[in-house]
N, C-alpha and C positions, 0 to 999 in steps of 0.2 A: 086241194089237189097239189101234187107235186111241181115247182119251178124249175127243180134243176135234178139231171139225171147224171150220176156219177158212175163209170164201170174199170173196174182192173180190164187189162188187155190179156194177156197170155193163160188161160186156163178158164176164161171170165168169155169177155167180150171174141174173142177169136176161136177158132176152133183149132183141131189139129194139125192142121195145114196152117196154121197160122194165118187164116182170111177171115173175113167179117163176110157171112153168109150172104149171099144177093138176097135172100129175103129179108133180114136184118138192116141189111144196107138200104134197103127199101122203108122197112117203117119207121128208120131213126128220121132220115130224110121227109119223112109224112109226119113224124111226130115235132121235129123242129121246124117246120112252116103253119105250127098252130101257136108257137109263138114258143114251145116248152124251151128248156136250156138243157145240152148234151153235152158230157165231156167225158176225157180219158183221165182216169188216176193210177199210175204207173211205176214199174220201179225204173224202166227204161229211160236211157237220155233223152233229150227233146227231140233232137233230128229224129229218131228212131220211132216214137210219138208220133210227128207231124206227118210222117208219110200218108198212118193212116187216118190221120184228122182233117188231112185237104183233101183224100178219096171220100170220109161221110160229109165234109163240109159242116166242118164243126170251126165256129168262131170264138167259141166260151173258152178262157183261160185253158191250159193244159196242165194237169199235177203232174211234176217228173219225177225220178230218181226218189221214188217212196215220199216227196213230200217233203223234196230240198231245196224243191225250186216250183217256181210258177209262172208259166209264159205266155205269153199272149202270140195263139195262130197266125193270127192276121198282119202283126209286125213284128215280130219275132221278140217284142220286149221281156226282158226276166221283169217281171212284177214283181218277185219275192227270191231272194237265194239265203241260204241256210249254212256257209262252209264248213269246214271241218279246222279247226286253227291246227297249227305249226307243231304244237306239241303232243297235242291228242294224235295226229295223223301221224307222228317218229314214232309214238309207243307200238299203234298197230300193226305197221308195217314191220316195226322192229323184230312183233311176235310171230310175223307171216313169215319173213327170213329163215326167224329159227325152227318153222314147219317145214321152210321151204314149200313152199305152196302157191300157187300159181294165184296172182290177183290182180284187181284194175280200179283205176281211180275214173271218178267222173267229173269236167269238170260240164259248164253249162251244153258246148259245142261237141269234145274231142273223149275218149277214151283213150287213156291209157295203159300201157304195163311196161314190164321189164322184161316178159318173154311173147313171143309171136306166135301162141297158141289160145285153145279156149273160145272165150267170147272175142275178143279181139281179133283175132284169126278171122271169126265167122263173119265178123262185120266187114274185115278187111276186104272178103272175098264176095260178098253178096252187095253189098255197098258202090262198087264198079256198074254194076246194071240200072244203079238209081239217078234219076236226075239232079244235077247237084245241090238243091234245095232239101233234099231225100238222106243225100248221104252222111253216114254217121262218123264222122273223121277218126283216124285211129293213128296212133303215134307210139312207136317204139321209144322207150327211153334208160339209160344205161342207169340213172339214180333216181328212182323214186319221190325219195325223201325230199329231195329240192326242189319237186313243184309244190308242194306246201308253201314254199317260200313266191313262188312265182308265179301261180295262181290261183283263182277260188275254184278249191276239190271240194264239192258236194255229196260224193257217196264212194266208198272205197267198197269193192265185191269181193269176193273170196270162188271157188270150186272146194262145192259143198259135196264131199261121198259120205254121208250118213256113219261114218265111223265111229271108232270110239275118238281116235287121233283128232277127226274134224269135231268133234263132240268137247274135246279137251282144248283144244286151241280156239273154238269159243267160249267157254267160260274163261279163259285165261283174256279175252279180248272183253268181254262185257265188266270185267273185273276193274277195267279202268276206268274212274269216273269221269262222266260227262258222254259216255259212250252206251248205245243202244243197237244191238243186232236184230235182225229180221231174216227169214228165208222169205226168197219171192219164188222160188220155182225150185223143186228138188236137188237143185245143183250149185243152186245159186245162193250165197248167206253176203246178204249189205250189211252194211256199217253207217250208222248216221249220227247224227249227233240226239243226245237225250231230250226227247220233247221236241225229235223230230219226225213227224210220222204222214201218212195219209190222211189220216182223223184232224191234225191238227192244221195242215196244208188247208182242209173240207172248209174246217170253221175262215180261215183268213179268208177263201177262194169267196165263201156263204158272204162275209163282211166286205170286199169288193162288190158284187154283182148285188147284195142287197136281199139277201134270202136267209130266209130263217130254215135254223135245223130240220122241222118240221116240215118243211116245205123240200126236202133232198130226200133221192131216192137213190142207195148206193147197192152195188153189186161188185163180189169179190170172192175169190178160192184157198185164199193162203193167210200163211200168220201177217204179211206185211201187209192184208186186210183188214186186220180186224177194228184196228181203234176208224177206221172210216165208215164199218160197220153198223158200230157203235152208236157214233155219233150222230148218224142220219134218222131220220122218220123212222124212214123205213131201211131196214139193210137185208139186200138178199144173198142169200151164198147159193152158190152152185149144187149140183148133185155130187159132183164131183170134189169138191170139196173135201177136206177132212174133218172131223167130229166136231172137234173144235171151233172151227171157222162155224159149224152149222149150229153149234151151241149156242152163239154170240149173236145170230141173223135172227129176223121177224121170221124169215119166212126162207124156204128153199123150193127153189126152182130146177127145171130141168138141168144137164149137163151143159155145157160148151158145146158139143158133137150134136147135142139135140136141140139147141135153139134155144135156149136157157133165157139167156136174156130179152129175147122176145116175145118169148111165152110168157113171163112175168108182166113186163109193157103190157102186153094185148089183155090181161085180168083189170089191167089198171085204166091204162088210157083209151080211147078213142081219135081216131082220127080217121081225114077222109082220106 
């Protein structure tokens, strides 16, 4: 039987509206008082995460920012951080400049940029409604390049439009070594470091909590899914999903909009 259930959030675990279904909410909640382990595996920052970890009441470590860090719910500890060093981080930003292209660094807490639009923007404005334990902090910054120096940045994102332009400014970015890209969401292309992933976050999170491979049940819709896929018992991808993502999974389940994740659960588990 499975000990630990792992789900992406955004296209995965949440639906279009961005909420975790009141039925969903319901049997995670019944399926972790049988004793199972529930968590989120995310490209999202922590804050961004925890909102909706203390609405299921999930305790088990949190995977953030693709698998650059790893936190513990309940007292906000970083169990695990993954940075990005000083001079990987001047190459990419270097290349983003000369796209001119709108980007954000992450560190444990704060998001950053250099312009006041995008994801920043949205955090900035949705973020005011949240309780302050909720909100995703957001910080305007005039140079970049000097929080390398003066923080640990975990994941630097880009705005991804499917072009050829955004097509060429990431291979021109994967080209530097020690460097590994993901899309987590059509729009969205992170940067992390090589041999920094979901999959790889899975296995440490597995070696904390005391569970073996086999024993994880993972679900996810995108390419920043798939080595966590991979690596689990069992991996489910969505319906929604791309061919790919469905290539790599045991098994595919409903969409996001249709209960996806539950509908899998309810084939697997029982509870009361």
């Amino acid at each position: 039987m499975y000990k630990l259930i792992v789900t992406d959030m955004d296209g995965t675990l949440l639906n279009s509206d961005k909420q975790v279904s009141p039925e969903t909410l319901e049997a995670l909640q019944a399926l972790m008082r049988t004793g199972a382990r529930f968590t989120l595996a995310t490209g999202r920052i922590y804050r961004a995460a925890k909102r909706y970890a203390d609405q299921i009441g999930i305790t088990t470590p949190l995977i953030c920012c693709n698998g650059a860090v790893i936190v513990d719910p309940v007292t906000d500890e970083l169990l695990y951080g993954a940075p990005i060093p000083v001079t990987i981080g001047r190459q990419v930003l270097e290349i983003a400049r000369r796209y001119d292209v709108y980007f954000h660094l992450y560190d444990k807490e704060t998001i950053y940029s250099e312009r006041m639009e995008k994801l920043i923007a949205y955090f900035q404005r949705i973020s005011k409604d949240h309780p302050p334990e909720h909100r995703v902090r957001t910080e305007l910054v005039p140079d970049a390049l000097a929080l390398f120096e003066q923080k640990n940045i975990y994941k630097i994102g880009f705005h991804f439009d499917n072009s050829e332009r955004s097509a060429e400014m990431r291979r021109e970015i994967e080209a530097i070594e020690g460097i590994t890209g993901y899309k987590s969401l059509d729009t969205i292309y992170d940067v992390l470091l090589t041999g920094v992933n979901k999959g790889t976050a899975l296995a440490r999170l597995c070696g904390i909590l005391g569970v073996s491979r086999e024993e994880v049940m993972a679900f996810g819709d995108n390419e920043n899914d798939l080595e966590m896929l991979e690596y689990a018992g069992m991996g489910v991808a969505m319906a929604n999903a791309e061919a790919f993502v469905h290539d790599v999974a045991d098994h595919v389940t409903a969409s996001n909009d249709e209960e996806g994740v539950l509908r899998a659960l309810e084939a697997v588990f029982k509870w009361a």
